[in-house]
C-alpha positions in Angstrom: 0.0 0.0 0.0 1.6 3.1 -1.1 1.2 6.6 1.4 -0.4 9.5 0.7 1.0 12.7 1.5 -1.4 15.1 3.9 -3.2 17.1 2.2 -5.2 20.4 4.1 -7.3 23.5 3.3 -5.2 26.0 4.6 -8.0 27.6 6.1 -8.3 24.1 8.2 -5.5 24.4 9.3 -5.7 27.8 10.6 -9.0 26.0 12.4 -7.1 23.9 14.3 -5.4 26.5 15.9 -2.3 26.2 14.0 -1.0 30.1 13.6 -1.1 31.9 9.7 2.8 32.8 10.2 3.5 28.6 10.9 1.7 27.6 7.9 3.4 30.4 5.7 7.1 29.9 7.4 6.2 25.4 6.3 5.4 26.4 2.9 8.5 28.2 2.1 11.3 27.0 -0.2 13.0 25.4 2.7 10.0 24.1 4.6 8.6 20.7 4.7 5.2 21.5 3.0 4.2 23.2 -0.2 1.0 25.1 -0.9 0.2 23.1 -4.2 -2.9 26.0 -5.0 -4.2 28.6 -3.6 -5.1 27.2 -0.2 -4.2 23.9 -0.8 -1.1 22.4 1.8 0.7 19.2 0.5 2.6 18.0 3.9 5.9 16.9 2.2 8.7 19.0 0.7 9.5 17.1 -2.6 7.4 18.1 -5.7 3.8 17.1 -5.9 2.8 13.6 -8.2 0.6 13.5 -10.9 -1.5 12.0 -7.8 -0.8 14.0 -5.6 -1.8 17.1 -7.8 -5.4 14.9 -8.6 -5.8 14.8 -5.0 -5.0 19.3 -4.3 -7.5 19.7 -7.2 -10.3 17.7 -5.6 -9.5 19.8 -2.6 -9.3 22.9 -4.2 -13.0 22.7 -6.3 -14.7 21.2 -3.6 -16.5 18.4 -2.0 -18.9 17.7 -5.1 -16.3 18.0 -7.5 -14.8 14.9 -9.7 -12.0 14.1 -12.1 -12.8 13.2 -15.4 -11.1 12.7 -19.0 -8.0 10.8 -19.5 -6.9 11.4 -15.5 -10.3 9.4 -14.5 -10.1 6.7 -17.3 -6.1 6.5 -16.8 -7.2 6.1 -13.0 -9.7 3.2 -13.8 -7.3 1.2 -16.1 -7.1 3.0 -19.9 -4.1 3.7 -21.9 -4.4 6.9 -23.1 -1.3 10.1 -22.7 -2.2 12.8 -19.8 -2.7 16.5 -21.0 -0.9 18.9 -18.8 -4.6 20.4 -17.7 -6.8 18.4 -15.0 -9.9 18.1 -16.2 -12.7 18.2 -13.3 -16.2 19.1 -13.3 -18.5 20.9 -10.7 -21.6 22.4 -10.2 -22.3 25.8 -12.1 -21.9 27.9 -9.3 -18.2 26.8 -8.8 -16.0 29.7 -9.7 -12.6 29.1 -9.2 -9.9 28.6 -11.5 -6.1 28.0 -12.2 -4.3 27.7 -15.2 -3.3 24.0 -14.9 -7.5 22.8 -14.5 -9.7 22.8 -17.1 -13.2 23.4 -15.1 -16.1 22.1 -16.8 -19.5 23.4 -14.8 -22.2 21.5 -15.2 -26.3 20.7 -14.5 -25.3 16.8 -14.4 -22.9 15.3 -11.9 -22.1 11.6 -12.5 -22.0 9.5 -9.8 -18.7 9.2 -8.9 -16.1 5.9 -8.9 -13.8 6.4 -5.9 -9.9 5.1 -6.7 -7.5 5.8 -4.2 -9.2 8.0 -2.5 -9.9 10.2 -5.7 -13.9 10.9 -6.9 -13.6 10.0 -10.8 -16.1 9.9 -13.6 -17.3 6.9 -14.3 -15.7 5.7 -17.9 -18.4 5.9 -20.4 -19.1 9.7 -18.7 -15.2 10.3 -18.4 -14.8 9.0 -22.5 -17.0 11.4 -23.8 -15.9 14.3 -21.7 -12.3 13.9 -22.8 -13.8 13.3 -26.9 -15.9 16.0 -27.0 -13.3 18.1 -26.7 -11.3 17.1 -29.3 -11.4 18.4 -32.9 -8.8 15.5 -34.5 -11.4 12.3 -35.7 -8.4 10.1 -35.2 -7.7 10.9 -31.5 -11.8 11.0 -30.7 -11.7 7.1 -32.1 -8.3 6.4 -29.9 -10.5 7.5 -26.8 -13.2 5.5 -27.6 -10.9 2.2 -28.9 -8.8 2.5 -25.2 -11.9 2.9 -22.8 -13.7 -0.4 -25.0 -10.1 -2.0 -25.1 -9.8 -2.1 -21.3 -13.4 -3.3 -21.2 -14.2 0.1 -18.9 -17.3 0.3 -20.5 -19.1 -1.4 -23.7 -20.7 0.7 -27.1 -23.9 0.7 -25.9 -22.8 2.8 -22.6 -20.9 5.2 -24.7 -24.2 5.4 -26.7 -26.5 5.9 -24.0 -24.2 8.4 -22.1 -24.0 10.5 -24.9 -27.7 10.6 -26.2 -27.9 11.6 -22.2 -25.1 14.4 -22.6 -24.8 17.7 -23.5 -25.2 18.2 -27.6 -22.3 20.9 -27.3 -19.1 19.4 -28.9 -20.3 16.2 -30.1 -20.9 16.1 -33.9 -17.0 14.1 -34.1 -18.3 11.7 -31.2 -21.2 10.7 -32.8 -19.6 10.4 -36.1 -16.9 7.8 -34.2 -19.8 5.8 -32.9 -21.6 5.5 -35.6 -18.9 4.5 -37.5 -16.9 2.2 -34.9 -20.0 1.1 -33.1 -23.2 1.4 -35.3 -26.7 0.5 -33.0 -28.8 -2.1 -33.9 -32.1 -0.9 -35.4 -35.0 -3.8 -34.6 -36.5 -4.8 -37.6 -39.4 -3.2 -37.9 -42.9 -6.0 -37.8 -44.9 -6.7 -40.8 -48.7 -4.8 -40.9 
């Protein structure tokens, strides 16, 4: 079992009772924590994992927030490269921000898988967020090939999440599942 580095609102912190100039003076250069966002704490002085970062953006967007795209479907078994960007969706009142998440608000929550202490899309959800976003045909039929390849989720879940989905950005999905994944019309009975 591997350990997970602390991780603390600051403003917890200053709940306990620990003073502001204590948790400033361990988050300098030299100290043994590292404020990973704004009012984030990681509690350990060498630089944060891709993990570790997962786990300071759930903190950071909140208690309803969840990781999704290829962090959530590398997470749950998938091939597929990680952007530099987090992607993480929250409700659309959530207004913060930072350069290295990609904030998706949204009406429509998933219900979340939990991996190492981490709230993640579920695949079929986390496929189609990552696709949608992607204007090269090729790479939307990767995403879909690695999340069917490592059995995470069959065609007819990618179908049904997206005909659930937001229409915004899928015209290339829809083209890859048609194509890759056509669905079964029933034939129709005879008058």
């Amino acid at each position: 079992m591997n350990h997970m580095a602390p991780i603390f609102l600051s403003a917890d912190l200053l709940k306990s009772g620990l003073p502001l100039r204590d948790v400033l003076r361990h988050c300098l250069a030299s100290g043994p924590w590292q404020q990973v966002l704004p009012g984030v704490v990681l509690q350990k002085p060498s630089p944060p994992t891709r993990l570790d970062r997962l786990r300071a953006v759930l903190f950071f967007v909140g208690p309803d927030s969840v990781i999704t795209g290829a962090d959530a479907l590398s997470r749950q078994g998938a091939q597929l490269p990680l952007p530099r960007h987090i992607h993480v969706l929250a409700g659309k009142n959530m207004r913060r921000s930072h350069p290295w998440i990609l904030l998706e608000r949204t009406n429509r929550l998933p219900t979340v898988v939990e991996r190492n202490g981490l709230r993640l899309a579920p695949p079929a959800r986390a496929a189609l967020d990552l696709a949608r976003r992607s204007t090269n045909p090729r790479a939307v039929v990767e995403i879909l090939d690695a999340v069917t390849d490592a059995r995470l989720c069959s065609p007819g879940d990618l179908h049904e999440e997206l005909e659930r989905s937001c229409r915004r950005g899928t015209a290339l999905v829809r083209q890859a599942l048609r194509h890759l994944y056509p669905v079964a019309v029933p034939p129709v009975a005879p008058a």
